[in-house]
Steps between C-alpha positions, in 0.01 A plus 500: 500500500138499653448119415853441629442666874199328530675169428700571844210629654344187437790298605318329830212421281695349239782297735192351687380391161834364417506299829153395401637356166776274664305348797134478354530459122377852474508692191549889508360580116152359485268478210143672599371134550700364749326711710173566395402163366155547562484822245489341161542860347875451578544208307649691192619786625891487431596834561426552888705311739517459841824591720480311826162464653436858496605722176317473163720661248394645214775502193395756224605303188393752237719753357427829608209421663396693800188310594416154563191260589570285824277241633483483862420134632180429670446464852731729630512848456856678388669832620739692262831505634517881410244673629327214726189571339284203520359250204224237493619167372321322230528793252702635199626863547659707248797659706758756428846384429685814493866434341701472850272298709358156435138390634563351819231363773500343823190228597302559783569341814916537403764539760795676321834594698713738365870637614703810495618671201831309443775443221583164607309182653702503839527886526268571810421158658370612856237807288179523572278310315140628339182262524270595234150314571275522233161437624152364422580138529714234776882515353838366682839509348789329641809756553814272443894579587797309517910614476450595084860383464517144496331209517422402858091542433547134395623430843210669664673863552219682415161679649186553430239768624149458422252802433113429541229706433123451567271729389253431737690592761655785302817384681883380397646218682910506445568131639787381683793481289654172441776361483885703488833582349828659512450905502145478490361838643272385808361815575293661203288809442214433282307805373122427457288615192145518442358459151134508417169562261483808664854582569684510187874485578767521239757179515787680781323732628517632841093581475405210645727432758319362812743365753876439581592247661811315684540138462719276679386165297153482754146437377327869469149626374456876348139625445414646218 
């Protein structure tokens, strides 16, 4: 049930992946060395996969086993999705894999939206819609919609909103949105989160909310 709620909660994250997969070739389950190439250490590792660009998942593959050693790529550093505690990359960790939850991280520098609690896809369209930042490093994600019921994204009836975050700036662009369909939802409510080293935040939390705001599909900076 837990595993299945967070699938819907995750439903902007993983429709902009989708959207990702038809117009750039993308590819949403990702062996550890598409995207750490420069980390030989994840050459062999065949039980840790990427899920987009920003969840590691962690399958426990051993009966009854409650425990489990995950390497965490170099060059990055990792948060776990449950308690946002924070992980340096380029290490192995023994972690616990207790029966109902599977070892799940988020990279550094990710921008993860999440929706409402929902039964079905199209349940609550206009909801608010929580921005998890995960920071220590630059990240951007591109937040993609289009009507979910047919297939007019091939004739262009679709938009995109692009997230950017610099961590020099300790500030989140959202970007003009582009482009436009039937139904979309032009005025959205995006709630803010903060995650850091020093913050841990569990994965839908409301700890680390730091701003709500209104957009109308114009260009808008939140500090952080």
């Amino acid at each position: 049930l837990y595993y299945n709620q967070l699938r819907y909660r995750l439903m902007p994250y993983i429709y902009s992946l989708t959207g990702a997969v038809y117009f750039n070739d993308y590819t949403i389950m990702r062996g550890l060395a598409m995207d750490f190439p420069a980390d030989k250490n994840v050459l062999d590792i065949g039980d840790q996969f990427m899920f987009g660009p920003s969840l590691m998942v962690c399958p426990v593959t051993e009966y009854e086993t409650r425990q489990r050693e995950v390497y965490f790529p170099a060059h990055t550093g990792w948060y776990d999705l449950y308690s946002g505690e924070y992980l340096e990359g380029g290490q192995k960790v023994k972690v616990n894999a207790p029966y109902e939850r599977m070892p799940l991280y988020i990279c550094q520098g990710s921008i993860v939206p999440a929706g409402p609690e929902i039964q079905y896809t199209d349940q609550k369209p206009d909801a608010p819609i929580d921005i998890y930042v995960y920071t220590g490093k630059d990240g951007s994600f591109n937040l993609y919609e289009d009507e979910s019921t047919n297939y007019n994204y091939e004739k262009g009836k679709y938009s995109v909103i692009g997230f950017e975050y610099s961590e020099a700036g300790k500030t989140l662009k959202i970007l003009a949105r582009q482009g436009e369909f039937e139904g979309m939802i032009k005025d959205r409510v995006f709630r803010i989160h903060k995650i850091s080293k020093l913050g841990a935040v569990p994965f839908l939390s409301e700890k680390g909310l730091v701003q709500t705001i209104n957009y109308n599909g114009e260009a808008v900076e939140v500090k952080l």
